[in-house]
N, C-alpha and C positions, 0 to 999 in steps of 0.2 A: 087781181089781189088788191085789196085796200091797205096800201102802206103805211098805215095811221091805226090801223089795228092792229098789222103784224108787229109794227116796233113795237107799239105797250104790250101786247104780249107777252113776245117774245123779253123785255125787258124785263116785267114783273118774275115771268118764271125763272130768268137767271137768275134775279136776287132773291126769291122765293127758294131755288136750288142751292145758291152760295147762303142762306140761314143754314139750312141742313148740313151742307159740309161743313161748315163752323162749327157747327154744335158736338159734331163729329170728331173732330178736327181738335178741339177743346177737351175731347175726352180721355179718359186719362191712358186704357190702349184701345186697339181694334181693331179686326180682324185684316190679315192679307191677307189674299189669294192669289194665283196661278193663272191665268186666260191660257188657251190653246198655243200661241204664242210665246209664252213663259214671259209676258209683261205681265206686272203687280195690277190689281186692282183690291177697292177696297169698300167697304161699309158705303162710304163714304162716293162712289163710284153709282154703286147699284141706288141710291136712294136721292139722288141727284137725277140719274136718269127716269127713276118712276116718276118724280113731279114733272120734270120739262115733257118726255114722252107723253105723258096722261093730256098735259095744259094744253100740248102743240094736237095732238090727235083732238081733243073737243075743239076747240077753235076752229080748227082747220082739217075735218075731216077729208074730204076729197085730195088733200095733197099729199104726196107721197113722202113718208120722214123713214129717213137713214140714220141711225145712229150710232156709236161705237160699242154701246154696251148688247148691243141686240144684233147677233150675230145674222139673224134670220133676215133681217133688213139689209144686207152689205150687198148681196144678190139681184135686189130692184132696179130694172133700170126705167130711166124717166130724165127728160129733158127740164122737167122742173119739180122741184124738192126741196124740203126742212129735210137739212142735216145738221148732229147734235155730236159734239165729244163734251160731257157733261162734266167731266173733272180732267184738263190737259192737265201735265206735271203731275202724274200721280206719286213718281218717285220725290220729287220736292212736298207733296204733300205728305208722305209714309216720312222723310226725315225731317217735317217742319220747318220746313223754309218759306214757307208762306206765297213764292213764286208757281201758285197752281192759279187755272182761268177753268167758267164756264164759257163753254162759245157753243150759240149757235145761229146758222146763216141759211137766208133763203136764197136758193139758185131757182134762177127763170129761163128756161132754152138757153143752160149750160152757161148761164154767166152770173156771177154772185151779184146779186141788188141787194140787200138789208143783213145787218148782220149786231151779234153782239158779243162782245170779250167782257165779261165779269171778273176780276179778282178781287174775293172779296176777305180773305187776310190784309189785304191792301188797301181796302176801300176803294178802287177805282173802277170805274165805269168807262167802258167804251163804245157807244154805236152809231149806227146811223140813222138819224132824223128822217119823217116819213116824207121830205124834199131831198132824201139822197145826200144832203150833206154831213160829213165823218165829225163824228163829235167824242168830249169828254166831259162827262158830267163834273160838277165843279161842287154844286153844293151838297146836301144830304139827300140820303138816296132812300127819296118814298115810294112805296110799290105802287100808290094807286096813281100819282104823279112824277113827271118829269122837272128835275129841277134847274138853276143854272148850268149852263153847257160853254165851252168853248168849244172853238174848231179845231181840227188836227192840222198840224200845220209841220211838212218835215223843214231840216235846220237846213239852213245855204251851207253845205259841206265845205271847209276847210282843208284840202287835202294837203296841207301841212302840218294839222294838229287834228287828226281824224278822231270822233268819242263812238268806239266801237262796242256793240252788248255782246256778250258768246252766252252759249251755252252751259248752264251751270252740271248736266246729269252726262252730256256726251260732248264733250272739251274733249280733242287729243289730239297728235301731235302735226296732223294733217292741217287742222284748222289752226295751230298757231304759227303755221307754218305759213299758214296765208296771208295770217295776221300782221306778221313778219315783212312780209314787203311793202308796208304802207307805214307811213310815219302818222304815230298813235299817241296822240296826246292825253286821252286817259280810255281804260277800259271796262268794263262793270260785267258781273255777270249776271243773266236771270232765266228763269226757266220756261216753261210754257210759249203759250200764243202772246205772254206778255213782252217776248222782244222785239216783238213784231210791233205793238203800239209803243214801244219807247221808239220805235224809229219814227211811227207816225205824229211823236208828238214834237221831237224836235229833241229828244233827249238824247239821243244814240245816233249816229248817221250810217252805220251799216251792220248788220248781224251778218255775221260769214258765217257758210254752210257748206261743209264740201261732202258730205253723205245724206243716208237717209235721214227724215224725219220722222 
């Protein structure tokens, strides 16, 4: 795999996908729906997956992509794969909270090498350089280029004054309960794959989880 193609890619198409959900997103309503699961999906879902799907199959046809919207694809098995959840936080996205991501990540004989988190109610950019190193884009976010970048860098944890993220759609009483035995200097909540990079930036020092995801 050429990592210097998969990251622009794979980068253009998240922000190429986070236009459409925005413009979505922006609209004044739009349609739910229901998955076999009884999880929301929305406009906004399906039309995020046709660009990234489309972008990632021409690129890369010989590799096998798993995505969330395309049930047909959950079946496949393959030691290396693009897999795509094209709008996480879909409940933060149906109540406007701005805490939705696109992500998606390349696995090679079952281990993640390249990846991207988009929020782009947010503006923030997360992935990895096509030398493996975890980055956040800093300046403005042009599809045909890569702009200023910092590294990820998590915080030397305090665990006298611990900054914890939770979960803003599934909070309950298990996970405050966890919460609870650590001394927590302040707490924030956010949705998506986005608590996952506020740990990696240094902004959060632990997201507690005690069920599924």
């Amino acid at each position: 795999m050429d990592h210097s193609q998969l990251v622009t890619v794979m980068r253009r198409l998240a922000l190429e996908a986070g236009d459409k959900i925005m413009e979505i997103y922006q609209a004044d309503d739009f349609e739910i729906k229901s998955k076999s699961d009884d999880s929301p999906v929305t406009a906004a879902d399906e039309a995020a997956d046709a660009i990234i799907s489309a972008g990632l199959r021409a690129a890369f046809p010989d590799v096998t992509l798993v995505t969330e919207e395309q049930a047909a694809s959950h079946s496949q098995r393959a030691e290396t794969f693009l897999i795509v959840d094209p709008l996480d936080g879909t409940k933060e996205f149906i109540h406007r909270r701005g805490d939705f991501t696109v992500n998606i990540a390349y696995v090679e004989n079952g281990v993640p090498q390249r990846g991207v988190v988009y929020a782009p109610a947010k503006g923030r950019m997360f992935f990895t350089l096509a030398d493996g190193r975890a980055v956040e884009e800093t300046g403005p976010l042009d599809k045909d280029s890569i702009g200023d970048t910092a590294p990820l860098s998590v915080s030397q944890a305090d665990n006298s004054a611990l900054l914890v993220v939770a979960s803003k759609s599934h909070r309950d009483q298990a996970t405050d309960d966890y919460i609870g035995k650590y001394a927590v200097k302040d707490m924030k909540s956010a949705g998506s794959s986005l608590k996952f990079c506020l740990v990696a930036t240094g902004e959060a020092d632990i997201y507690p989880r005690v069920g599924r995801t």
